[in-house]
C-alpha positions in Angstrom: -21.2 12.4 -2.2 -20.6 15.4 -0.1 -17.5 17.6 0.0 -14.5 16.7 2.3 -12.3 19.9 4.0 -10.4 22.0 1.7 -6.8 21.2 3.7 -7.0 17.4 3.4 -4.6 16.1 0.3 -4.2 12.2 -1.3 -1.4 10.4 0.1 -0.7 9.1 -3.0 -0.7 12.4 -5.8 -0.8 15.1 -3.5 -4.4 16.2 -4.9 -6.6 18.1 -2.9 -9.1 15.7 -1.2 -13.1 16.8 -2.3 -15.6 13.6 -2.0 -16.3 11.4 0.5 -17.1 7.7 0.1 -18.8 7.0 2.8 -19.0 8.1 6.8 -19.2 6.0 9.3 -19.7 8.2 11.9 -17.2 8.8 15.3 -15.7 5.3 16.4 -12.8 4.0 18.5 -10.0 2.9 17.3 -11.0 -0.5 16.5 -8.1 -2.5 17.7 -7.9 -1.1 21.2 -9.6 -3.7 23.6 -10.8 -2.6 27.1 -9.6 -4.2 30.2 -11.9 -4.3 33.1 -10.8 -0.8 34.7 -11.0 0.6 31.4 -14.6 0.8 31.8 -15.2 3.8 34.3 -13.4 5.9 32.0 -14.2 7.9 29.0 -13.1 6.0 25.6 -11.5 8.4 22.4 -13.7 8.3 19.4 -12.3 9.7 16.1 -14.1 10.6 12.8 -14.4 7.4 10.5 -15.0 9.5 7.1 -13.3 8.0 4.1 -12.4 9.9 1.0 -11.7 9.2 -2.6 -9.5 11.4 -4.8 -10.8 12.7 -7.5 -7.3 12.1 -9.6 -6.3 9.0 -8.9 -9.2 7.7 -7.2 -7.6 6.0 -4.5 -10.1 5.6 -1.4 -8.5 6.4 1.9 -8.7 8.1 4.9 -7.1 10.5 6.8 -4.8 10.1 9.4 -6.6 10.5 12.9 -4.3 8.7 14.7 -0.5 8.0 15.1 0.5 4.7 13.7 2.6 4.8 16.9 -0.1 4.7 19.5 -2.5 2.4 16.8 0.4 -0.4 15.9 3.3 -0.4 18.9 1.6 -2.5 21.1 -1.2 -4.7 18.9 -4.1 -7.2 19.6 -4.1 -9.2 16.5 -2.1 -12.3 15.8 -2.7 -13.8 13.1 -1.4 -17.7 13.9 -5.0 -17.9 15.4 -6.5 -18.4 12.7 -6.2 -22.2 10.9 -7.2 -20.9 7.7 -5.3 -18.4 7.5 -2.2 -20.5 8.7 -2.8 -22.8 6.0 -3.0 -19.6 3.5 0.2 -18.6 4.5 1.7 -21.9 3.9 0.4 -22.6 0.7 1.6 -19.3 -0.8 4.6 -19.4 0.4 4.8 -22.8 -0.6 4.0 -22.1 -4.4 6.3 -18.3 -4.2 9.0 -20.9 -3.3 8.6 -23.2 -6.5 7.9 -20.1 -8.7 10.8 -18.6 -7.8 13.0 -21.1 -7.0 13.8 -19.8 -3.9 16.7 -21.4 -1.7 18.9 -21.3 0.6 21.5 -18.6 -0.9 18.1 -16.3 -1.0 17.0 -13.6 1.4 13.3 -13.5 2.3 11.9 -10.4 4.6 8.8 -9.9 5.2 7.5 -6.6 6.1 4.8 -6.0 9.4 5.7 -10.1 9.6 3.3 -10.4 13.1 3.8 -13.4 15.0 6.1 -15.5 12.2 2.5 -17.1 10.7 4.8 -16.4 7.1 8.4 -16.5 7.5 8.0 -19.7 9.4 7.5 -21.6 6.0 10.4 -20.3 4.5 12.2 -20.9 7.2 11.7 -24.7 7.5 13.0 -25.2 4.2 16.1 -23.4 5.0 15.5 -19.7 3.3 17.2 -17.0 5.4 14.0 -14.9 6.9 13.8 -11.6 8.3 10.9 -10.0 9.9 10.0 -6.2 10.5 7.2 -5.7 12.7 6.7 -2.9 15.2 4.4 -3.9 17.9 7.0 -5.0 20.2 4.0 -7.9 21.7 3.5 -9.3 18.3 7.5 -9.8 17.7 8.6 -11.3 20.8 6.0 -14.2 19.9 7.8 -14.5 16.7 11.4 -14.5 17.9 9.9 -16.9 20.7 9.1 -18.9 17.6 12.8 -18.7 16.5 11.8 -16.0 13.3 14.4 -13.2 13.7 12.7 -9.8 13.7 13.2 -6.2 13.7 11.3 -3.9 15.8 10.8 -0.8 13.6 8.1 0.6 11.5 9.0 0.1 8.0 10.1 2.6 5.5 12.9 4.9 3.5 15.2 5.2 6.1 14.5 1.5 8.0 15.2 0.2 4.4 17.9 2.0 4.1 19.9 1.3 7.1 19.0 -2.2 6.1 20.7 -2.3 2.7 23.7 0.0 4.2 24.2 -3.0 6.5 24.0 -5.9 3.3 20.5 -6.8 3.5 18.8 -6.5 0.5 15.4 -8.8 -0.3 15.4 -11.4 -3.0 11.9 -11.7 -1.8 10.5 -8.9 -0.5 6.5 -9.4 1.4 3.7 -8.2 2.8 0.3 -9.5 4.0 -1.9 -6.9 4.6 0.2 -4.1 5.3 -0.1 -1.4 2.6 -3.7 -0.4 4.0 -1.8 0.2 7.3 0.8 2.7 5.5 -0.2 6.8 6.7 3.0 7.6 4.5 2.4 5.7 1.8 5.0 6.9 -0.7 7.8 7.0 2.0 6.7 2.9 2.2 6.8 2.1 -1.2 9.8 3.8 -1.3 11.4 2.0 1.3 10.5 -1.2 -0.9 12.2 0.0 -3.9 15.3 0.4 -1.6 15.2 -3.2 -0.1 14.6 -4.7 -2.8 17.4 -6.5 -4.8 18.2 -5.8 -8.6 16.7 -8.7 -9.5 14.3 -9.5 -6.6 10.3 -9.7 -6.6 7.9 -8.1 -4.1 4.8 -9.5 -3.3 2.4 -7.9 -1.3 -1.6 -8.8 -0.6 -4.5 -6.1 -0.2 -8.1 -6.5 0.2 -9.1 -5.4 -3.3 -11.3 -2.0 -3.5 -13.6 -3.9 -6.2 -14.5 -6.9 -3.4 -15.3 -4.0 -0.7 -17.3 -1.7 -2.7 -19.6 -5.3 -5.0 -20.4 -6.8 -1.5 -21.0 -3.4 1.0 -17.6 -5.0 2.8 -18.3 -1.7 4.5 -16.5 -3.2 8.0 -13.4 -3.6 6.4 -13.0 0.3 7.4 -11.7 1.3 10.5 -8.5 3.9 11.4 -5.7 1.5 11.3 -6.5 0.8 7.4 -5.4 3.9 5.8 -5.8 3.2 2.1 -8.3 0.7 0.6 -6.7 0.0 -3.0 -8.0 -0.6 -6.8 -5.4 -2.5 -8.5 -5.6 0.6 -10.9 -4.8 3.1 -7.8 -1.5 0.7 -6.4 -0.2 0.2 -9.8 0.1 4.3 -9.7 2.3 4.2 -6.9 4.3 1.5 -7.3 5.1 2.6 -10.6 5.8 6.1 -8.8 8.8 4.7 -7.1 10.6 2.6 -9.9 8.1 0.0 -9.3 6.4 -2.4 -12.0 3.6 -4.9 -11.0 3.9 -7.5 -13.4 1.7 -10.0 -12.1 -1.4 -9.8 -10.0 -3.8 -13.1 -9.0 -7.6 -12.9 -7.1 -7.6 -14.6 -3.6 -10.2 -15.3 -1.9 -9.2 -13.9 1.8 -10.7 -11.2 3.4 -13.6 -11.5 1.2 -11.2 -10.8 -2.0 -7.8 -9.8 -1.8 -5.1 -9.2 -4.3 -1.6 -10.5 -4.5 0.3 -8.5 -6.7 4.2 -9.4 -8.1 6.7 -6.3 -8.7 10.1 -5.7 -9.5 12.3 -2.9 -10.1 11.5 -1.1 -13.7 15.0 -1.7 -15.0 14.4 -5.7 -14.3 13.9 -7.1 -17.8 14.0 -10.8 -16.8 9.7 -10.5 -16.1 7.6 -9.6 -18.6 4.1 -7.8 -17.6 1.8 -11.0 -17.7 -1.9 -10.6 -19.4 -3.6 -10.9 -15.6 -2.5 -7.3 -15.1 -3.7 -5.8 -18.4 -7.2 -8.1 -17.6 -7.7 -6.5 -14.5 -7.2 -3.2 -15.5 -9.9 -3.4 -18.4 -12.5 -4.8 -15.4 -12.1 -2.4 -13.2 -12.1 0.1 -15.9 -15.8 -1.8 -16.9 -16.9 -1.8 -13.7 -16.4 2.5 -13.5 -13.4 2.4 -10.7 -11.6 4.6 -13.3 -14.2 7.8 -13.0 -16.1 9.0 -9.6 -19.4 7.8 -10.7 -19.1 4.3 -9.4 -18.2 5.7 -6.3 -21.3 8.2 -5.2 -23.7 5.8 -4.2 -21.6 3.5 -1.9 -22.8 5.5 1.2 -26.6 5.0 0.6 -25.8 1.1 0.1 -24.1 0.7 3.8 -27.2 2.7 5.0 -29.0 0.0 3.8 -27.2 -2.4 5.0 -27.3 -1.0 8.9 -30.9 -0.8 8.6 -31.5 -4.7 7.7 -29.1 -5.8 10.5 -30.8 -3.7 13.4 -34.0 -5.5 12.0 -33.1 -8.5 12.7 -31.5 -7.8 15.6 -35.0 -5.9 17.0 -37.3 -8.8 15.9 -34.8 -11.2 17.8 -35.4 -9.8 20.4 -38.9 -9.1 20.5 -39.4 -12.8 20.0 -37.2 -13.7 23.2 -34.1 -14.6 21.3 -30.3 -14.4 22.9 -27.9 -13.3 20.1 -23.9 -14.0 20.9 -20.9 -12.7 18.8 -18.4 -15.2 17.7 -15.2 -13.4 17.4 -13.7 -9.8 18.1 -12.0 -8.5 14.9 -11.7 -4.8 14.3 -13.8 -5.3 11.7 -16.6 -6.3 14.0 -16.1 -3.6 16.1 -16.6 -1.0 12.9 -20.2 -2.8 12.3 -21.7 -2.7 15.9 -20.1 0.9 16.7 -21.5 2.3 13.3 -24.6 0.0 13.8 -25.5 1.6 17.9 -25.2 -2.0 19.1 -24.5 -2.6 22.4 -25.4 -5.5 25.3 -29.3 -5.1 24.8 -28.5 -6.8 21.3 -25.7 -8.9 21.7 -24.8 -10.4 25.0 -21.4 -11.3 24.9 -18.8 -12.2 22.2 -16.2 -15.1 22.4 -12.7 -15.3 20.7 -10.0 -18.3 20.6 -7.2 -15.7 21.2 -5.9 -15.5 24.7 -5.1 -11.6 24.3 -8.4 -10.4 23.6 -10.6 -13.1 26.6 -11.3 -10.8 29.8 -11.2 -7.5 27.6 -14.2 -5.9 26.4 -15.2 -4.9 22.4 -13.9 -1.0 22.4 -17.1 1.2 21.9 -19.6 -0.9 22.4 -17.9 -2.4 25.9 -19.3 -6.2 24.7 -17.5 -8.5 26.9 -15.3 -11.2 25.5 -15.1 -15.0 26.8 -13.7 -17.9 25.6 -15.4 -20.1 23.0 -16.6 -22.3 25.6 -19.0 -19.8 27.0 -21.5 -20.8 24.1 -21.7 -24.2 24.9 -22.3 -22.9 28.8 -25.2 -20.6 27.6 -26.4 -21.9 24.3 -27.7 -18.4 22.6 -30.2 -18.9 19.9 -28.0 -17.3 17.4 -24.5 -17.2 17.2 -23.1 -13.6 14.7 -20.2 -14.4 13.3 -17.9 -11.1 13.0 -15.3 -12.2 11.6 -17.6 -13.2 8.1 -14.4 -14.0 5.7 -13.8 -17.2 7.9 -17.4 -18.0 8.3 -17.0 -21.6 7.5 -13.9 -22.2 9.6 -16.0 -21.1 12.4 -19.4 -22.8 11.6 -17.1 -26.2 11.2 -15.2 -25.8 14.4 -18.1 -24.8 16.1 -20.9 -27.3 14.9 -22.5 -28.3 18.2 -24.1 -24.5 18.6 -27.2 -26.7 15.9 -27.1 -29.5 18.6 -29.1 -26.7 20.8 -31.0 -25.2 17.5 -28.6 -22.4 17.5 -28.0 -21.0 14.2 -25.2 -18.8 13.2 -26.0 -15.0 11.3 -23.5 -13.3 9.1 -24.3 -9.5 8.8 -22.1 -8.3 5.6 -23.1 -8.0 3.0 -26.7 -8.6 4.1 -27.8 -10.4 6.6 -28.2 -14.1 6.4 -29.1 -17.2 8.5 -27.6 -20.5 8.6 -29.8 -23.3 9.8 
């Protein structure tokens, strides 16, 4: 675990920044997709070093890029994905019952995409508001009739919010908090939406997940922060902020949802789930920088078993496809020096990313269909977390023999 530069500080405590977790080397930034004429020009690649303070040991990185050039006009929307449509329904679904959420209740929802959330609440008549600030990724959720703000979220966006009357009985956010640069302006913000007696619930890819199963492509420049329960419980608690209820999901290979609510709220009691997963981590050495030193020679590892397979592929003749282009892919072949003479092409069901090209690595994207037209002899699936959506939707690649490869945390082969 080497040193980091003397001028970089946490963005949680303010501590001076002094080991690194792991580097991944110079990379694009992995959400921005080429277009055809992209490709006679020179691409931007940034450092992709990540940190952990030595205080409060919370893993992050710093910011290389403007949240304004990374977010305002974005790639990703997330109603694409069946599973995690129906993940979305069923938690809002059981937040509704918990809660007993109804009509005379506000719900907002906080970098709210394309509406795959608010659009449950809002079928069973809950007032919904969404604040999202790529402008692309809104207008498909107003299209959808979800009312949404176009602003990046924090102290002074919550505050002209409440100014004006809004304040959140339920306040979310999916996978947002790893997108914060500013992260104690955001949680701020929360604290100032937030009604008296409303509850926050917000979902993270849990630090614990990432570091047990080398989830090392989970890292890329738009995810700022990668979170121990421990290390988001400091912060919330920061701002007036008390977590009092926190479950284990199973997205994005293993996610948290945590519950807050303001610290003068006595009407939720701190449930045992939190104290639980505080003694774990705390077992499993998240608490101390000793369980962090070795994470970098584990991804090294990791690298060297997929280029393996990817060299004896094709020393035997073998054609190797991508199915899907998430950033996180793009982290894995860009770290990994994977270009066309491993992977031919990749494929993806979203419209905005077919015609464009992986950034980095310039791997064209095609529809799905394009497997069926070329039958490759294995099919990598980038996108690992929804491995068996994809191996069910796409079950005639075995009519060919093809098989499908995950590379994370190892590499393995599905017959």
């Amino acid at each position: 675990m080497v040193g980091a530069p003397a001028a970089l500080a946490c963005r949680s405590c303010g501590a001076p920044l002094s080991h690194t977790f792991v580097d991944l080397g110079a990379q694009p930034l992995a959400n921005s997709y080429l277009e055809p004429g992209d490709l006679r020009r020179p691409e931007r690649f940034y450092p992709l070093c990540v940190y952990v303070c030595g205080e409060c040991f919370l893993v992050q990185l710093p910011e290389e890029e403007r949240p304004e050039e990374i977010f305002s006009d974005y790639a990703y929307f997330s109603s694409y994905s069946e599973s995690w449509l129906r993940h979305a329904r069923e938690s809002a679904e059981a937040v509704i019952e918990r809660f007993r959420l109804g009509p005379s209740h506000q719900v907002v929802e906080v970098a709210s995409n394309d509406g795959y959330l608010l659009r449950w609440f809002k079928g069973r008549g809950i007032p919904v508001l969404g604040i999202e600030p790529a402008r692309n990724v809104a207008e498909a959720a107003e299209a959808a009739g979800i009312p949404t703000l176009v602003k990046f979220f924090g102290a002074q966006t919550a505050r002209e919010l409440a100014d004006s009357g809004t304040r959140a009985d339920l306040l979310a956010g999916n996978n947002v908090l790893a997108h914060v640069p500013d992260l104690n302006d955001f949680v701020a913000g929360l604290q100032i939406l937030l009604a008296p007696t409303g509850v926050l619930t917000m979902e993270f890819p849990h630090l614990l997940r990432l570091m047990a199963e080398d989830q090392f492509d989970t890292i890329y420049h738009e995810h700022y922060s990668y979170f121990s329960f421990a290390a988001v419980r400091r912060v919330f608690s920061a701002h007036g902020l008390t977590l009092f209820d926190v479950e284990e999901i199973p997205t994005h290979g293993g996610s948290l949802r945590i519950y807050g609510r303001h610290d003068v709220d006595p009407t939720k009691p701190v449930g045992d789930r939190v104290r639980d997963l505080l003694a774990r981590e705390e077992a499993a050495g998240l608490h101390g920088l000793d369980a962090y030193r070795d994470f970098d020679d584990r991804v090294k590892r990791v690298k060297r078993g997929f280029l393996r397979f990817l060299i004896q592929a094709k020393e035997e003749g073998k054609t190797v496809a991508g199915y899907g282009a998430p950033a996180k892919g793009n982290t894995l072949l860009n770290y990994c020096g994977v270009r066309t003479d491993f992977v031919d092409y990749t494929v993806d069901r979203s419209p905005h990313k077919q015609g464009r090209y992986l950034p980095g690595t310039r791997i064209p994207i095609h529809g799905p269909d394009r497997l069926r037209e070329t039958r490759p002899d294995y099919v990598l699936i980038l996108p690992w977390n929804l491995k068996e959506e994809i191996m069910e939707q796409m079950a005639d690649v075995r009519s060919w023999g093809g098989k499908f490869v995950v590379a994370i945390p190892e590499v393995r082969i599905f017959e």
